[in-house]
N, C-alpha and C positions, 0 to 999 in steps of 0.2 A: 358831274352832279348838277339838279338844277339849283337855279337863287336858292331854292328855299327846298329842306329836304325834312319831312315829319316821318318821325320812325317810333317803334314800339320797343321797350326794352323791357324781359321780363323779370331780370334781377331783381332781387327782394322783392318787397310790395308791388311791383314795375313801375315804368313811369315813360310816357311820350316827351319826345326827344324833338325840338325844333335847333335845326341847323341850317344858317343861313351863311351863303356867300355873296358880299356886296362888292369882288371884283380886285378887292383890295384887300378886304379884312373877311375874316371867316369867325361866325360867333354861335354859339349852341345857349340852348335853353331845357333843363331837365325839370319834365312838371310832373307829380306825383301823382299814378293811373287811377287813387281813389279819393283822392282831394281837389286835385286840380292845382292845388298850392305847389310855387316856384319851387322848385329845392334846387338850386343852383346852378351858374351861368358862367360863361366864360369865353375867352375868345383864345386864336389859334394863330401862329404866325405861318406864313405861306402862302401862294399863287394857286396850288393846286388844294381845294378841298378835302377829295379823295386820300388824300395823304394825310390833310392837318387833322382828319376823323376819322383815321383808318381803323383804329381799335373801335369807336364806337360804332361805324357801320357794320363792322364784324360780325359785331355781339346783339346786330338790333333787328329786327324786321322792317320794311317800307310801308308806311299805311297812305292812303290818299290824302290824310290832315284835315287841314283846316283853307277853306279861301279868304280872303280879307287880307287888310295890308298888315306888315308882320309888326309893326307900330300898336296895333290891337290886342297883341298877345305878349302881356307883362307881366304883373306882378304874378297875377291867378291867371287861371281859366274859369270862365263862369259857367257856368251848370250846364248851358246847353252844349258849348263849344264842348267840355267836359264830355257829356254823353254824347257826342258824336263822334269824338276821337274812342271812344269805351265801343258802341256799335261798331267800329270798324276791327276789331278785333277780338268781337264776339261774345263781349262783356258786358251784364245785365245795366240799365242805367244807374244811378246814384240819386240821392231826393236832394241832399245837399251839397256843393263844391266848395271848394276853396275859397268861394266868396260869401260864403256865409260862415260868419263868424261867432262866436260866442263873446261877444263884445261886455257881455256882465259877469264874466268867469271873477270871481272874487281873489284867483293869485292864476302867477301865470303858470304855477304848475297844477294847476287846477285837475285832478282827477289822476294824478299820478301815483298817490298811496293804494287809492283804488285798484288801480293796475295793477303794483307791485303785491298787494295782498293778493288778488285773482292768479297773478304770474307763479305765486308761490303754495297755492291754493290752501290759503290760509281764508278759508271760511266764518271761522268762529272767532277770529282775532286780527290783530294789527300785527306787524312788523315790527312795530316800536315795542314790543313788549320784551320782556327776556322769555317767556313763555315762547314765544314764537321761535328763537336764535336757540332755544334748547331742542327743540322740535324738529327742527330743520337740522340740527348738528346731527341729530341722531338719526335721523331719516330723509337725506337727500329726494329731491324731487329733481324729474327731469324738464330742459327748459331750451328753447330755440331764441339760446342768447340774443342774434342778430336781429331775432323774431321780437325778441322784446324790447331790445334798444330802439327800433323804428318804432313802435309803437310808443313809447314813452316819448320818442321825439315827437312825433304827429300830435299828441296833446299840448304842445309849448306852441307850435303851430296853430291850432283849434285855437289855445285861449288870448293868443296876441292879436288884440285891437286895431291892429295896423297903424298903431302913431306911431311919431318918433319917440325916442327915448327921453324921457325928459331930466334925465341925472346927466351931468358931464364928470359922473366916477366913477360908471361900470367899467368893470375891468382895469380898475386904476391899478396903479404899482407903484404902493409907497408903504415904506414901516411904517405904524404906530405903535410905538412902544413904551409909551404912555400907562401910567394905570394907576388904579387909586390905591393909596398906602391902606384901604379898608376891605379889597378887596382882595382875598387868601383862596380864590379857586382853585385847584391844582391848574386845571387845563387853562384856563387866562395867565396864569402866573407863568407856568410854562410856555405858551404861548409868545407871551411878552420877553420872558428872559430868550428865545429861540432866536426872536428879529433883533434883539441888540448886539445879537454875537458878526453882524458883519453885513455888507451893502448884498448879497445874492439873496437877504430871505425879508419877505415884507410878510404881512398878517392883514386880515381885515378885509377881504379884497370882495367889493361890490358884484353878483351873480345876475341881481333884476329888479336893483333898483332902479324906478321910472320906468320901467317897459309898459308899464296898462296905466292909463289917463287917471283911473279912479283911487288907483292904491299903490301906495311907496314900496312895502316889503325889501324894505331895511337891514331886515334883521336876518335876511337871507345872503350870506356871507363867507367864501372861503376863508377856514382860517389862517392858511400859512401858503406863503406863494415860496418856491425856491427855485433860483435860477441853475441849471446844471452847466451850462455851456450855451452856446451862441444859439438864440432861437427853440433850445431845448428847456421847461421846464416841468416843475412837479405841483399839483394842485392837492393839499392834504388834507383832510378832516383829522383833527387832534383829538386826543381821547387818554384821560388822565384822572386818575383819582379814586373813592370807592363809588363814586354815583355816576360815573361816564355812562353812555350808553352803548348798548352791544354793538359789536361786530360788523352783526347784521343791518340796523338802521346806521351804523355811522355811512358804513357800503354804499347806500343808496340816495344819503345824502349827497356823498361826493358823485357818484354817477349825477345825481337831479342838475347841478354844479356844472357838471361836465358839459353835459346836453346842453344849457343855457350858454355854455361859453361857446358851442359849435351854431346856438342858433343866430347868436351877436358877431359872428365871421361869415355866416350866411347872409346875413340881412346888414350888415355892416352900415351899407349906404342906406336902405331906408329908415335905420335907426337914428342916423347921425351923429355915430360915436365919436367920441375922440382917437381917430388912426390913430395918435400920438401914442398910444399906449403899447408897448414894447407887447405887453400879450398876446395884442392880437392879431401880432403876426411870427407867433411861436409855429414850426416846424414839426414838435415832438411835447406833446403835453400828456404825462403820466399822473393819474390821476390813484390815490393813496389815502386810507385809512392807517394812521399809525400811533401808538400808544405803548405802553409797557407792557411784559407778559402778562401781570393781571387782569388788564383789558380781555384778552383771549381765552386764560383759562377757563374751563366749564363746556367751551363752544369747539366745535369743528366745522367751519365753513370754507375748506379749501376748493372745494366742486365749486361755490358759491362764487370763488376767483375765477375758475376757467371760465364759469360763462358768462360775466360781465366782461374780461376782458378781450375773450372772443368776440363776443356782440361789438365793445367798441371800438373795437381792430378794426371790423367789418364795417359799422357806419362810418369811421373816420377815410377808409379808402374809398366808397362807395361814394360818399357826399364828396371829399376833398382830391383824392387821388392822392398824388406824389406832395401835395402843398400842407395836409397834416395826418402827422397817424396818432394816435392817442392808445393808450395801453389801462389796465387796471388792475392793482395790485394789494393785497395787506400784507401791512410792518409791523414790526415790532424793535423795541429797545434791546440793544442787549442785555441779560438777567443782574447784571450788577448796576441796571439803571435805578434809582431812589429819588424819587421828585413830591417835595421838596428836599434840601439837604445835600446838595451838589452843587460844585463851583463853578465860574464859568468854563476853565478848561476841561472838567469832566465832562461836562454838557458837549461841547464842541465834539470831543473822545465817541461819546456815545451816540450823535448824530451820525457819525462818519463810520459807525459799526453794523449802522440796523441790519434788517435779517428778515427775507419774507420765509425762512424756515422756522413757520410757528406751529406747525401740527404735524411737526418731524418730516415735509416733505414742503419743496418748494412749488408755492401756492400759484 
């Protein structure tokens, strides 16, 4: 192989592949074929190239690239270098690249409701409504899960500013289980009584605060972290009470969630996170809506599990390989769960029971 080897790969959205060997080290670069934007990088240990890339030369074509020192080609590709790698594989040009950013996007999930209503062809409504979660229960739409999880990620992409992170408590991992004697929500109270039952579950955990220079979004916040095993854990949206939200938007909260937590292991270093944080070098992160059976009743969204979970099957090997797979799944309580009115060891009982058999078949 030479120094430097530029290849086209047409998996998913595709994306040009810079692999370089400097002799000693061997390192790749995966740029995304309609943004130009990095999506992730990595080096190979071995003498022989040919070997330490053998899957990816496999799977990829040889284009002519780019000339210039390979020091030039980082974070992005800019528009032109962009459409010159696009012309070699017969690919109309682009007006904008990975270097042009939407640097005033007012959150960094900027346009992602938008998607998920378009994805769900929910014209006349929102997702956040129960109108919509009845709709959809009764009348399945078809969806190219992996289709849609890239594209909702390319949006987190679009609307990140390229600074560093300015919070040092994204992806923190610590209980709070704190809460005000005035405050009687179901889901906070549960929530709260969840983390005090033991060191594997914390709550509260920061998704994107500090990622855009102009706005904190705070209040964007997994609510229950639970560790399963070494490097394995579970990311939940809780959902409790008679005013919880359906099914279907908590679903897509926890995916939004998800996507941010795979964009902060992407960009790890240009953020400047805290490595220290145990999450962000999780293995197996299973991502969960879970609530009591009343949450569920009225809805059937099991279709709505295969195809996010397939989708994020699919982005998590794509982006990460063997370093994370991420799954997606809805729970439920077992039917003798009552919250409020349960002690602690019932609590623990029915934690250790849940059950994705909520629509008589495993979702």
């Amino acid at each position: 192989m030479a120094k430097r080897l530029w290849l086209y790969r047409s998996n998913g959205d595709g994306e040009f592949v810079l692999l370089v060997n400097s002799g000693t080290r061997n390192s790749r670069r995966h740029y995304d074929a309609n943004t130009g934007i990095l999506r992730s990088e990595g080096s190979g240990q071995g003498s022989i190239p040919e070997e330490v890339f053998r899957e990816i030369i496999r799977t990829s074509v040889a284009i002519e690239g780019l000339s210039g020192k390979v020091t030039e080609f980082g974070r992005h590709l800019d528009q032109d270098a962009l459409n010159t790698l696009r012309s070699q594989i017969s690919h109309a040009p682009v007006v904008t690249s990975g270097s042009v950013q939407l640097v005033h996007a007012t959150s960094i999930l900027e346009g992602f409701d938008d998607a998920v209503d378009a994805a769900l062809g929910l014209s006349d409504l929102s997702y956040h409504v129960k109108t919509a979660a009845i709709r959809l229960s009764q009348s399945p739409v078809s969806i190219d899960g992996p289709q849609l999880i890239r594209r909702l990620y390319a949006l987190i992409e679009r609307n990140w500013d390229r600074s560093e992170c300015r919070s040092r408590e994204l992806w923190r991992w610590r209980a709070m289980p704190q809460i005000s004697p005035l405050n009687d929500s179901p889901e906070k109270t549960l929530e709260k009584a969840i983390v005090s039952e033991g060191s594997a579950w914390v709550n509260q955990i920061p998704a994107a605060s500090g990622l855009l220079r102009h706005c904190e979004e705070r209040h964007r916040n997994v609510d229950l972290g639970h560790q399963l095993g070494p490097r394995e854990y579970e990311l939940i949206e809780l959902k409790a009470g008679p005013n919880a939200d359906t099914p279907l938007r908590a679903a897509f909260e926890i995916l939004g969630y998800g996507l941010l937590y795979c964009f902060a292991r992407l960009h790890l270093h240009e953020l400047a996170l805290p490595i220290r944080s145990q999450l962000l070098h999780a293995s197996t992160i299973r991502l969960k809506v879970l609530g009591p059976c009343e949450v569920y009743r009225g809805f059937a969204l099991d279709w709505l599990a295969r195809v996010l979970d397939r989708g994020v099957r699919a982005f998590s090997a794509a982006r990460f390989g063997p370093d994370l797979s991420m799954t997606f799944a809805f729970e439920t309580f077992p039917p003798e769960f009552r919250w409020p009115g349960m002690d602690a060891e019932q609590l623990r009982e029915c934690l250790s029971r849940r059950s994705r058999d909520i629509w008589g078949q495993e979702a």
